[in-house]
C-alpha positions in Angstrom: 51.6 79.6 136.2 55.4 80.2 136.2 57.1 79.0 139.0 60.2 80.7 141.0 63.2 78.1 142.4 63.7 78.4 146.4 67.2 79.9 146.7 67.8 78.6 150.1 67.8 82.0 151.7 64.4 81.4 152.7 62.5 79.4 155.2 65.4 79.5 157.3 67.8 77.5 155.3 71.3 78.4 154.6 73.0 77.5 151.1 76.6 76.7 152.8 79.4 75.7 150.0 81.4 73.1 151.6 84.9 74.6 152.8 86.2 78.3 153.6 84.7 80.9 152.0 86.4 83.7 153.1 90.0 84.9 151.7 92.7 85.0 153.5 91.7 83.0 157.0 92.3 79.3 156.7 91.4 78.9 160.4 87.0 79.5 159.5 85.1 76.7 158.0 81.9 78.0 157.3 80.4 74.1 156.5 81.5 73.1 159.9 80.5 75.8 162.1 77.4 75.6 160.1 76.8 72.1 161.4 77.3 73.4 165.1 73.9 73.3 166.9 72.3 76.8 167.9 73.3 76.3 172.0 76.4 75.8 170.5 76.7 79.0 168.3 76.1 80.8 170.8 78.2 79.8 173.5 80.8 80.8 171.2 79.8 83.9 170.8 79.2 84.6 174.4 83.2 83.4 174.7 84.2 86.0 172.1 82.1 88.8 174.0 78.8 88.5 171.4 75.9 88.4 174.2 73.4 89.9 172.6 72.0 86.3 170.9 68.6 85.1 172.5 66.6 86.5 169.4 68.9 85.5 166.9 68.2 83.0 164.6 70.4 80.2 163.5 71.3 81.3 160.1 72.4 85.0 161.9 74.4 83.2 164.5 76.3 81.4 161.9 77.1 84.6 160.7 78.1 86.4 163.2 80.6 83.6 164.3 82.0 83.7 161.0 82.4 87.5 161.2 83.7 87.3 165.0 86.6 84.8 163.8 87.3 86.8 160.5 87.4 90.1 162.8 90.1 88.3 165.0 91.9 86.9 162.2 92.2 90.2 160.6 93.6 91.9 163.7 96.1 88.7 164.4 97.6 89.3 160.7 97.8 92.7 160.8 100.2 92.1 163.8 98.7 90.7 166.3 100.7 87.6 168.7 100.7 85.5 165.3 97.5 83.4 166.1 93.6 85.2 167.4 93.3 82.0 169.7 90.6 80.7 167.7 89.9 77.1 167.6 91.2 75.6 164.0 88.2 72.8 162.9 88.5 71.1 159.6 86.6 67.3 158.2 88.4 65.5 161.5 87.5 67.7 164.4 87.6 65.3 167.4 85.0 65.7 170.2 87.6 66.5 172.4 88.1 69.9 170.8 83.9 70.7 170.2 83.7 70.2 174.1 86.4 72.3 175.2 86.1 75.4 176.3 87.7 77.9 174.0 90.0 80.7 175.4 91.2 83.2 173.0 93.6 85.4 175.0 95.0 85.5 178.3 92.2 87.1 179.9 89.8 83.9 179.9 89.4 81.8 182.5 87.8 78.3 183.0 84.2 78.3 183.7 85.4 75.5 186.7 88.2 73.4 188.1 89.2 70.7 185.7 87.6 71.9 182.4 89.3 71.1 179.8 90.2 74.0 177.5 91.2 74.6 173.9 93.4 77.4 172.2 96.0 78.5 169.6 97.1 81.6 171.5 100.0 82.0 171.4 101.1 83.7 174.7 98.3 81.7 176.5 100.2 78.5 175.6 103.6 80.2 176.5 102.2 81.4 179.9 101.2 78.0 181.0 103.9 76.1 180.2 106.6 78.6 181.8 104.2 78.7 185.1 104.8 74.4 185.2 108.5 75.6 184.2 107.7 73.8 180.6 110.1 74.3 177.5 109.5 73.9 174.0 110.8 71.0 172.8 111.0 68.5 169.6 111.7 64.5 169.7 114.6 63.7 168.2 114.6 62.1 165.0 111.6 63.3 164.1 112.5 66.0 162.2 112.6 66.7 158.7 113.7 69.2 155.9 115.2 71.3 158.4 111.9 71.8 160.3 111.0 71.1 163.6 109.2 67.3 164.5 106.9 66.4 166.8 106.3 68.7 169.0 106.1 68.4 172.7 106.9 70.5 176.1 109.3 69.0 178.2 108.7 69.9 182.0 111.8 70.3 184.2 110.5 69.7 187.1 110.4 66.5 186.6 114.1 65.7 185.0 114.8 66.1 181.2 112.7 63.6 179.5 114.8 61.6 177.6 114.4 61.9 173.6 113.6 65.5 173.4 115.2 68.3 172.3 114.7 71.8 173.3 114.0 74.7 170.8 113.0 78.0 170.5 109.5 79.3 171.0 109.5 80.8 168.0 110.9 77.3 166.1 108.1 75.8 167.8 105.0 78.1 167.3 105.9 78.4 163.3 105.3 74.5 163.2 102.5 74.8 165.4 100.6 76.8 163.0 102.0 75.6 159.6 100.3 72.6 161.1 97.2 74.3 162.1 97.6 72.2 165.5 94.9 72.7 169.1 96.5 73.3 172.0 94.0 71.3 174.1 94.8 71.6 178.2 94.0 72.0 181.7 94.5 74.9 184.4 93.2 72.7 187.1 92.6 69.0 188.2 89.6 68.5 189.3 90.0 68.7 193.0 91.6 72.5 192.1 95.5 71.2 192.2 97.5 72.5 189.0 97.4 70.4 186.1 100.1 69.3 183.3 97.8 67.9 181.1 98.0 69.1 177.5 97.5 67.4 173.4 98.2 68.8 170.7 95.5 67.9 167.7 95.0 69.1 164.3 91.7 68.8 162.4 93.3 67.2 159.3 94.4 64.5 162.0 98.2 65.1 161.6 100.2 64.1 164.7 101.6 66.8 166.9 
């Protein structure tokens, strides 16, 4: 009796080639976010507005992550701010990033005092640092074929840090995504007082 090869589409099993599979958005990973754990699936979707998920099997919620982030990365290039605020995950995403909440546009706000957050928006990241009267900044010596170094935000409230040079926010955005860098941050402390925290981390592990 002839027998018929499983092509993975059954059973619930997903055939997921490693990498991205879709053109033109180097931000989605479909082999990572189909590691992510169903609880996890779907609290990104409900942060992108997708509610509708109790029902939904894994191998549908990987899909309609992957269509969410495509759908936001279609709008962003076809002139959105430059970046959809989606999170950017690659071989070397850090825990630090998979527990963060993600905000994708100004709108969001932290589920509680202290959370940490994630984001690539960029007029989120502008917002905060002008409201801690933060400027884009670079440290000096660090950079290289005419492009901007490390990147940091300097904030003048507390004196000019020493080592840093300011630059534009467009100078410092372009780098930040040419280097498909997280902004990971704080609103809040804790005990509800505003927070400067921030890191800058890239999936591929380059430094900020």
């Amino acid at each position: 009796m002839p027998t018929t090869k499983n092509s993975g589409r059954g059973s619930g099993s997903t055939t997921n080639p490693p990498g991205n599979q879709t053109p033109n958005t180097p931000d989605i990973n479909e082999s990572d976010i189909a590691r992510l754990k169903v609880d996890q699936l779907r609290d990104r979707l409900r942060r992108r507005g997708v509610t509708d998920t109790t029902d939904m099997q894994k191998d549908d919620l990987v899909k309609a992550l992957i269509k969410s982030m495509r759908d936001d990365s279609g709008r962003s290039s076809s002139g959105g701010s430059g970046s959809s605020g989606g999170i950017r995950t690659g071989a070397h995403t850090s825990s630090s990033i998979r527990y963060s909440q993600e905000i994708t546009s100004v709108d969001d706000e932290p589920e509680r005092a202290g959370r940490s957050l994630v984001t690539t928006d960029h007029e989120v990241i502008r917002r905060w640092a002008e409201a801690r009267k933060g400027v884009p900044t670079t440290v000096d010596g660090s950079e290289h074929d005419g492009h901007a170094g490390v990147l940091r935000i300097d904030f003048l409230a507390n004196g000019r840090e020493e080592r840093l040079s300011e630059i534009s926010w467009e100078e410092w955005f372009r780098a930040f995504d040419e280097r498909r860098l997280n902004f990971i941050y704080q609103e809040e402390r804790s005990d509800g007082r505003q927070s400067n925290f921030f890191r800058l981390e890239s999936p591929d592990r380059e430094d900020g």
